[in-house]
LUMTI-686738 format. One record per residue (C-alpha): residue in three letters; x, z, y. Coordinates in steps of 0.2 Angstrom, whole numbers, padded with zeros to 4 digits, always signed. Each point is the difference from the previous one (the first is absolute). Layout:
<pts>
ALAXZY/...
</pts>
This chain:
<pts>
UNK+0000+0000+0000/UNK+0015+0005+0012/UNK+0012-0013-0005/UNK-0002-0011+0013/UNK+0001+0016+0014/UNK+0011-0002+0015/UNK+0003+0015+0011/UNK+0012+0003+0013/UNK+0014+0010+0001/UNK-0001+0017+0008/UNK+0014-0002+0009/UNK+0006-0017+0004/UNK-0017-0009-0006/UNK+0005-0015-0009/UNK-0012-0005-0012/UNK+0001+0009-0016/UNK-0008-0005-0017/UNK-0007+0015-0010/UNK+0002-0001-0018/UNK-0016+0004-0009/UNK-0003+0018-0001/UNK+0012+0006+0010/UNK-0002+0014+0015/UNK+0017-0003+0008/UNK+0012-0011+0003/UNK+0016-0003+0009/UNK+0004-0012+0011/UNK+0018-0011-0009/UNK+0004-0003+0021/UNK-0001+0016+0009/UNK+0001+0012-0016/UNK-0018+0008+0008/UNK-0013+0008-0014/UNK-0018-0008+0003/UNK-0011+0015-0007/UNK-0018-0009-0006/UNK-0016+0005+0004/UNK-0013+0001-0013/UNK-0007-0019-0001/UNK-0015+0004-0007/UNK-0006+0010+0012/UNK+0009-0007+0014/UNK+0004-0017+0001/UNK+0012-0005+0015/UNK-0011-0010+0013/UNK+0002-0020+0003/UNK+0016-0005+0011/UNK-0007+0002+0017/UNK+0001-0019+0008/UNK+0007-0001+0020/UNK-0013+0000+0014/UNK+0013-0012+0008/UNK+0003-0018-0006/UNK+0013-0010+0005/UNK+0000-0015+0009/UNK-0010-0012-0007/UNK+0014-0014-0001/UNK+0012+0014-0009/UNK-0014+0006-0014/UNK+0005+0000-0017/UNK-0009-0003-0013/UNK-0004+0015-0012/UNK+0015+0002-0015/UNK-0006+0000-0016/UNK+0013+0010-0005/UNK-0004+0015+0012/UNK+0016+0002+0006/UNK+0000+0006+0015/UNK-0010+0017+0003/UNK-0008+0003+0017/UNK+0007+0014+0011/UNK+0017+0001+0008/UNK+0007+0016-0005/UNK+0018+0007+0006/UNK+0015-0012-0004/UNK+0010+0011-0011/UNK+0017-0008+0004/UNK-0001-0004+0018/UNK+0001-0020+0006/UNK+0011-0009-0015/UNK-0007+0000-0017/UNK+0007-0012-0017/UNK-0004-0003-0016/UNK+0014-0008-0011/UNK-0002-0006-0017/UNK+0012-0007-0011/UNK-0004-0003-0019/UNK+0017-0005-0013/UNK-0012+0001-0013/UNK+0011+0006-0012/UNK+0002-0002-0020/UNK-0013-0016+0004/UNK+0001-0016-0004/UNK-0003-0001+0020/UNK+0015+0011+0006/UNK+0007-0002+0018/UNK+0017+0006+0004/UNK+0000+0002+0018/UNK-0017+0008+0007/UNK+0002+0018+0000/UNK+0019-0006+0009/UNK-0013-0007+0012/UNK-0013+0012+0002/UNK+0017+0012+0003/UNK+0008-0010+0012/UNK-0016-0001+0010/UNK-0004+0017+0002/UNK+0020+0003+0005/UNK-0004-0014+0014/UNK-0018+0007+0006/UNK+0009+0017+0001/UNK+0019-0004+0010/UNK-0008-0016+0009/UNK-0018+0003+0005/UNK-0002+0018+0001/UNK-0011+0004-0013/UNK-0002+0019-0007/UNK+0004+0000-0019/UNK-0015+0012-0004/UNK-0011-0019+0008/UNK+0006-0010-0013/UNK-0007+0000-0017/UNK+0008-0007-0015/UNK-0007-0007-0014/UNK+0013-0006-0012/UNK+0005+0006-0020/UNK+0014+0013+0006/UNK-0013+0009+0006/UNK-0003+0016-0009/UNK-0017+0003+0010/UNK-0014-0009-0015/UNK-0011-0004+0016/UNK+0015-0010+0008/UNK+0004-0010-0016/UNK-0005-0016+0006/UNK-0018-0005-0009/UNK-0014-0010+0005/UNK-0009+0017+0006/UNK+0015+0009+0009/UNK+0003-0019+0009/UNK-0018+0001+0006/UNK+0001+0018+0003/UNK+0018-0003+0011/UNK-0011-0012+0008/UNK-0014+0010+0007/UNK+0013+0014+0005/UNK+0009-0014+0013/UNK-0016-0004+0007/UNK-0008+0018+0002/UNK-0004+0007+0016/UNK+0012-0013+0008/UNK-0003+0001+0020/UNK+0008-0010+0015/UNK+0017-0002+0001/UNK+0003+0002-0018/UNK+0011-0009-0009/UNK-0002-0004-0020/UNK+0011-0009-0012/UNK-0002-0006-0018/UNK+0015-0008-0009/UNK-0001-0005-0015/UNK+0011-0005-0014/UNK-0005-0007-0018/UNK-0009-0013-0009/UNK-0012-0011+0008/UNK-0013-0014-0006/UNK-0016-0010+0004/UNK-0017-0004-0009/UNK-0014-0011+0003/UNK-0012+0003+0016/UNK-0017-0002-0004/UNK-0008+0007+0017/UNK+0006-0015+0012/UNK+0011+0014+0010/UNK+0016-0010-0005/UNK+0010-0013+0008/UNK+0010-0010-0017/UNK-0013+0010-0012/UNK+0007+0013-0005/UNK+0002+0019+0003/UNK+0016+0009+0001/UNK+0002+0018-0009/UNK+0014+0014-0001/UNK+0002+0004-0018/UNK+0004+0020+0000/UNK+0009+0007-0016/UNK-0016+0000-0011/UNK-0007-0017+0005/UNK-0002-0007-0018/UNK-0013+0016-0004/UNK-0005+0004+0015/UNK+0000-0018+0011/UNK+0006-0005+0013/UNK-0003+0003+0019/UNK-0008-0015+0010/UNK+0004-0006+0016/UNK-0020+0003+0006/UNK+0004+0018-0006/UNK+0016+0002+0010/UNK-0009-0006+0016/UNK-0017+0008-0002/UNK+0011+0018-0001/UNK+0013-0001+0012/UNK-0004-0015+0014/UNK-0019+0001+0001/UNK+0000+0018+0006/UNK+0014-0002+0012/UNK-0006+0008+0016/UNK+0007-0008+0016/UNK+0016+0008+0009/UNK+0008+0001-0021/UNK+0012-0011-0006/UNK+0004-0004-0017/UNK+0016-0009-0008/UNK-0001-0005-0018/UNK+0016-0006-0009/UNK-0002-0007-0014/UNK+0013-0007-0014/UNK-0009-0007-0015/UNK-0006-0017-0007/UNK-0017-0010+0010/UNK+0003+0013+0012/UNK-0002-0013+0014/UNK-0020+0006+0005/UNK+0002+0015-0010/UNK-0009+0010+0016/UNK-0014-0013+0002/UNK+0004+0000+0018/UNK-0007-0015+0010/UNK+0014-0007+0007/UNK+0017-0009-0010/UNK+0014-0003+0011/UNK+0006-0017-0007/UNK+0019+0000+0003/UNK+0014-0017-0002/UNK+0015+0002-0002/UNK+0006-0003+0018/UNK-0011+0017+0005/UNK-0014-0009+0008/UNK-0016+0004-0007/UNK-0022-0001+0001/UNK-0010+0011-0005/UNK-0013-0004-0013/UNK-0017+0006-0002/UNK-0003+0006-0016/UNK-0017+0009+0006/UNK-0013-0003-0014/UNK-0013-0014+0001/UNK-0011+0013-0008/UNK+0000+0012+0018/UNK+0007+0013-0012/UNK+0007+0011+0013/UNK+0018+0005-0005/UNK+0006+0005+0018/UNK+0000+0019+0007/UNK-0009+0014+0007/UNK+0010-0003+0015/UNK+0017+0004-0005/UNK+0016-0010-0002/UNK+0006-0008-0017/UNK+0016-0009-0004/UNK+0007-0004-0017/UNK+0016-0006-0006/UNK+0001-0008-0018/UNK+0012-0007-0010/UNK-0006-0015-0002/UNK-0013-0012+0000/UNK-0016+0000-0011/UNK+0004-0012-0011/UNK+0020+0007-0001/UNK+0008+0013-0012/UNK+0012+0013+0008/UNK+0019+0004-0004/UNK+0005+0019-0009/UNK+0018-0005-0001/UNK+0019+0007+0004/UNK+0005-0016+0009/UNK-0004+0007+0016/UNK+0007+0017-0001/UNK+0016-0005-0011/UNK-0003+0021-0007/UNK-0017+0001-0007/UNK-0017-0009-0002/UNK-0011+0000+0015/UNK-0015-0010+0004/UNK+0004-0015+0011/UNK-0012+0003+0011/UNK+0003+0018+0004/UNK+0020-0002+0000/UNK-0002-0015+0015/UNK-0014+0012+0009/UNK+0013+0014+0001/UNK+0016-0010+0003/UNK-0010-0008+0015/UNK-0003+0016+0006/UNK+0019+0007-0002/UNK+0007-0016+0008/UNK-0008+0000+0017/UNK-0016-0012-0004/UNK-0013+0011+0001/UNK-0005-0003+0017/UNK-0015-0012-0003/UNK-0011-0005-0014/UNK+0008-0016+0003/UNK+0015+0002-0002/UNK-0002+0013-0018/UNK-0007-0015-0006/UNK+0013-0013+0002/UNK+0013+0014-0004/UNK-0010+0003-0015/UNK+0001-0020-0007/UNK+0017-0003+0004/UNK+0008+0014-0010/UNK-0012-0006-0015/UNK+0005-0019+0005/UNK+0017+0002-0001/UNK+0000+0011-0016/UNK+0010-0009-0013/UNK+0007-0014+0012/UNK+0017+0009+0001/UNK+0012+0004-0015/UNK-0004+0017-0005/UNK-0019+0001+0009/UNK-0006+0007+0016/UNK+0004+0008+0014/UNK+0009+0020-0001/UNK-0010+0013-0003/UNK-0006+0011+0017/UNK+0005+0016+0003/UNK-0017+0008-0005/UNK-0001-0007-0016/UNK+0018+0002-0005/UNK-0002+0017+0004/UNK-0017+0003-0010/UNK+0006-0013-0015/UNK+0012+0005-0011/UNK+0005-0003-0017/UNK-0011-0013-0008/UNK+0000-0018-0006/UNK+0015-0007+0012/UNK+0002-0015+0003/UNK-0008-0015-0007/UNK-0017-0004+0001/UNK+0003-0016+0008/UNK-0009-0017+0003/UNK-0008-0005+0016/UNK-0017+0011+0003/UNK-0014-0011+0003/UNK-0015+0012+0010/UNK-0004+0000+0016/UNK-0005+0015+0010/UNK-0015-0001+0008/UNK-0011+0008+0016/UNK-0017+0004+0001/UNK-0010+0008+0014/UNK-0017+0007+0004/UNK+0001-0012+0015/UNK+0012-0012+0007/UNK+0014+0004+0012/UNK+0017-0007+0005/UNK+0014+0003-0014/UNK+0016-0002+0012/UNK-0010+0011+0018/UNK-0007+0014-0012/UNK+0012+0016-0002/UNK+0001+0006-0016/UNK-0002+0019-0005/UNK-0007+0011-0012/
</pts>
């Protein structure tokens, strides 16, 4: 009868499903113990809905998923909050080598670069020994609606992930080329694997303005993986369109007001590199390696010019004797040990840009 029960957290008031029977549980973010009230006698009211709409041209469509609970209770962690994921998938016939290197590496950057407190970032990766921060379909989802909750102006979110990635056919119209991109968390084959639609109805839709969120994102199809209206389409000289990738269907995929950029590893119809060729110590995710490095090197000033930083280091890797370019301070630092080098051939994936709304790549200052 209770098994499909969401309650809130006493304390930090994420959204917490109650096993059946059960008169308290305890939240896997905060460590808070949720004490139950007798459900047969008093069962919690209906989420109470805002008197206050937002603009008509910024309402979103209701999420099936119901991932975004109304209120705004206290941000926890002040202004800068992260979710990284990274998934090796070990003892499978699907192992990666370097994702936890990346999910490490990103978390060191977030912290020494950007400013953000260690206790904001959650990790979801295999190392962890917290079972609510192994990274499953359910703790992914769970990570997901803790990014998101009570997020107010001037906030600013981040979700990086690093792992396996696919697609599978669209049937509702709401896809440009037809089919939906998904993350695959660790137990995808029993479990399944999380859509695109998902991804956007939990974490874009209920973006409220003055919150910006920055998704980075290293895995296979990961092109659209957001479902965020806008694809910046960049050549090889830097110059670039935006395309619409709006659905014919009117299915809303922008946000409650808020601002959404992601950067992917590749294209939709590409596959992403978890190689050593880049780092010359261990495996890394291409993706993730080039982000970083762009970073370290002085070329984080605009989106524009991450983005042409990005593909040239994955252009040139494997067109000089021995692979690509030296290994940054950051990752050298965070990498040791590992595969050395090897791991050549030329990388063929192109990291891509997507937005809530167009904007100039080479004007607008990038910062998380």
């Amino acid at each position: 009868m209770y098994s499909n029960m969401l309650v809130n957290c006493s304390n930090c008031r994420i959204p917490l499903q109650l096993p059946p029977g059960a008169r308290s549980i305890r939240c896997a973010f905060c460590q808070a113990i949720t004490h139950i009230a007798d459900h047969s006698r008093n069962a919690p009211p209906p989420p109470s809905i805002p008197t206050t709409p937002p603009p008509p041209s910024t309402i979103a469509p209701p999420s099936p998923y119901n991932h975004a609970p109304p209120g705004a209770p206290p941000n926890q962690h002040g202004r800068k909050k992260a979710v990284i994921v990274g998934i090796s998938y070990k003892y499978s016939r699907h192992e990666l080598k370097g994702c936890i290197n990346d999910a490490n590496c990103m978390r060191h950057l977030l912290m020494t670069k950007f400013q953000f407190p260690q206790e904001s970032i959650l990790m979801l990766t295999e190392e962890e020994t917290d079972p609510y921060r192994i990274p499953t379909k359910q703790n992914m989802r769970m990570a997901l609606f803790w990014l998101v909750q009570g997020c107010q102006p001037g906030d600013s979110l981040l979700f990086h992930y690093s792992g396996h990635g696919s697609r599978q056919r669209n049937y509702n119209g709401d896809e440009v080329d037809g089919y939906d991109e998904t993350l695959c968390p660790l137990d995808f084959e029993t479990q399944g694997m999380i859509v695109d639609d998902e991804i956007n109805a939990t974490i874009v839709r209920p973006l409220p303005h003055g919150v910006t969120l920055h998704a980075i994102i290293d895995a296979c199809h990961s092109g659209t993986v957001l479902d965020l209206p806008f694809l910046c389409r960049m050549d090889r000289n830097g110059q670039y369109v935006w395309e619409d990738h709006r659905p014919q269907s009117g299915m809303w995929k922008g946000t409650n007001g808020g601002d959404v950029i992601s950067i992917s590893g590749c294209d939709d119809h590409q596959t992403s590199a978890d190689t050593s060729a880049l780092s010359k110590i261990t495996s890394t995710g291409a993706m993730t390696f080039c982000f970083i490095q762009a970073i370290e090197r002085g070329h984080g000033a605009t989106y524009g010019s991450i983005l042409n930083a990005m593909r040239t280091t994955i252009r040139n890797t494997g067109n000089n004797p021995g692979g690509g370019d030296v290994v940054t301070s950051l990752i050298g630092m965070l990498l040791t040990g590992g595969s050395g080098s090897g791991g050549g051939g030329r990388l063929r994936q192109e990291p891509q840009l997507t937005s809530y709304q167009p904007f100039d790549v080479y004007t607008r200052p990038f910062s998380l």
